[in-house]
N, C-alpha and C positions, 0 to 999 in steps of 0.2 A: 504494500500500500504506500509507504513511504517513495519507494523507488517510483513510482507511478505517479506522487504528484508532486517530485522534484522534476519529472521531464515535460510532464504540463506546464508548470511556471517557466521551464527552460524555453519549449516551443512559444508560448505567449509572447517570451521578451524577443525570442526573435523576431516574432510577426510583429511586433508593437516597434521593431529597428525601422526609419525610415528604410527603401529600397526600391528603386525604381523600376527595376526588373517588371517586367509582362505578366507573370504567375503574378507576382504580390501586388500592385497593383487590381488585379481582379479580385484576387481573394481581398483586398482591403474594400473595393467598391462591395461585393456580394457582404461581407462582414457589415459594414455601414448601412448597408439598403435593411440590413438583419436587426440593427438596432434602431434605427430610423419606425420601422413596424411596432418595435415593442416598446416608443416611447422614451427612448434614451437619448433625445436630440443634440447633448453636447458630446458627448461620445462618435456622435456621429460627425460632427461638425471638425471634431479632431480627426477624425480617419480622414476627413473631405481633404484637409489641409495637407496631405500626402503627397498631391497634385504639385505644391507649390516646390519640394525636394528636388523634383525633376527640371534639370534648367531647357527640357525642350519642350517649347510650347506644344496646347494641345494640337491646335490645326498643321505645326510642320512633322506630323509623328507618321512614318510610311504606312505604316502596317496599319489597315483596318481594326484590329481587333485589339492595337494599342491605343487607338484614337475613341473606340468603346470603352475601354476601360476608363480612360481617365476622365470620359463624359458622364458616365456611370456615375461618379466618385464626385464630377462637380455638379452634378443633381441632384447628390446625397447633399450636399454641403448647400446650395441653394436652399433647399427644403427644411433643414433646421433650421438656418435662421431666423429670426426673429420677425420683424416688422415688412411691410413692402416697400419700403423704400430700399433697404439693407438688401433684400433679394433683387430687386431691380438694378443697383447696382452690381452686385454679383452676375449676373447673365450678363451685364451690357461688358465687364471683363473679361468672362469669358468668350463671347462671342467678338470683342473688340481684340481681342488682347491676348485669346488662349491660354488663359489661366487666371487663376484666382484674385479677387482685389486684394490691393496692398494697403494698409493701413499708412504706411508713410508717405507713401504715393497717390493719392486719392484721383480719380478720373473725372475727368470733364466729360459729357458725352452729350449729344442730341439722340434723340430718341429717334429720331429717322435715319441715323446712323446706323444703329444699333439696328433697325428692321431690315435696314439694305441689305447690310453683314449679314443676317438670317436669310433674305431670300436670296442671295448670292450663293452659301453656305449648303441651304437647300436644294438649289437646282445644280448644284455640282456633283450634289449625295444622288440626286436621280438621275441625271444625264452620265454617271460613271456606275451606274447599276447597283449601288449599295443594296444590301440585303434588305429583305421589304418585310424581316417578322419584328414582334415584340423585341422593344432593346434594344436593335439595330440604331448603327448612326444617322440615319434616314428617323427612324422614332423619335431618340431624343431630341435632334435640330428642331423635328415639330413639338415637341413638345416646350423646349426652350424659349422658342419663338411665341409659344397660346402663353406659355408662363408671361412675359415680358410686358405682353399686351393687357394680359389681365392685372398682375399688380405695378404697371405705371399707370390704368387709367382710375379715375375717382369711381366712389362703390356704386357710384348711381351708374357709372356706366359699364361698369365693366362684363355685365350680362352680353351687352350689345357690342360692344369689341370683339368679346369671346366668339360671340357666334359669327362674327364677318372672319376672324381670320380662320375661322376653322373650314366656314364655306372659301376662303381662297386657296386653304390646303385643298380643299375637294375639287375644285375644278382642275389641282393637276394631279391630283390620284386618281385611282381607279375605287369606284367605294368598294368593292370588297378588301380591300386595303386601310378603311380609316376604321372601322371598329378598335382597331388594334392604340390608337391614340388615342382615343378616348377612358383606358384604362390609367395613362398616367395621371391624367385630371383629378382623379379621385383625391389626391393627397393636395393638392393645390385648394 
């Protein structure tokens, strides 16, 4: 029993080492989406901050499934935060900036900035074929994109925002393809 929960606390300190590597990274995003569900949102918010270790941004990462992972992980980090201003910042970073806001650095942004970046981002994800299931980098850019729109517009509006950008994702999907977005809303 002893030997068994000295290699537990060993394996944790490793997983809890920053490291940039492609495994860890996934396993921190899936870790974080896993706390995020059970209510742990600074825990989560620490794992999001993983992202920032890596000095290469999310958008110059080759690999598809390196560019999911760390979209993963700043969705995680989006989503605890706090207020919508704090989140609307965070997206217009990551989508301006590939990575996470900086506290020392604060961004200046326009909001039409930040939607350009999105649908820029987006028709580059569908005109190079990205995978079209739950999670993909095609999912999260939509989802990034309904996030953005919903907490920069005031409450009164933002039903109606919601539903205009969701009917503009529609007109370039295929609908049996947007059910699949509308699962991320949920936590929004």
């Amino acid at each position: 029993m002893q030997l068994t929960f000295k290699r537990f606390r060993e394996f944790g300190r490793n997983f809890f080492t920053p490291n940039t590597e492609l495994e860890n990274l996934s396993c921190y995003a899936t870790f974080a989406e896993k706390l995020l569900e059970v209510g742990d949102k600074k825990k989560a918010q620490a794992l999001g901050t993983f992202i920032k270790v890596s000095s290469v941004n999310i958008w110059d990462r080759k690999e598809e499934s390196e560019r999911l992972a760390a979209l993963r992980l700043a969705l995680v980090y989006v989503n605890a935060l706090g207020d919508d201003s704090k989140k609307c910042d965070a997206i217009a970073s990551i989508v301006l900036r590939g990575t996470l806001p900086d506290d020392d650095k604060p961004m200046v942004y326009k909001s039409v900035e930040v939607q350009d970046r999105l649908n820029i981002l987006l028709s580059q994800a569908i005109k190079n074929g990205f995978r079209n299931w739950e999670g993909a980098v095609l999912d999260i850019l939509a989802t990034l994109s309904v996030a953005f729109v919903y907490h920069k517009a005031s409450t009164s509006d933002r039903y109606r925002f919601l539903c205009t950008t969701y009917e503009s994702l529609q007109k370039v999907l295929d609908l049996s393809e947007m059910p699949r977005f509308t699962v991320s809303f949920a936590v929004w």
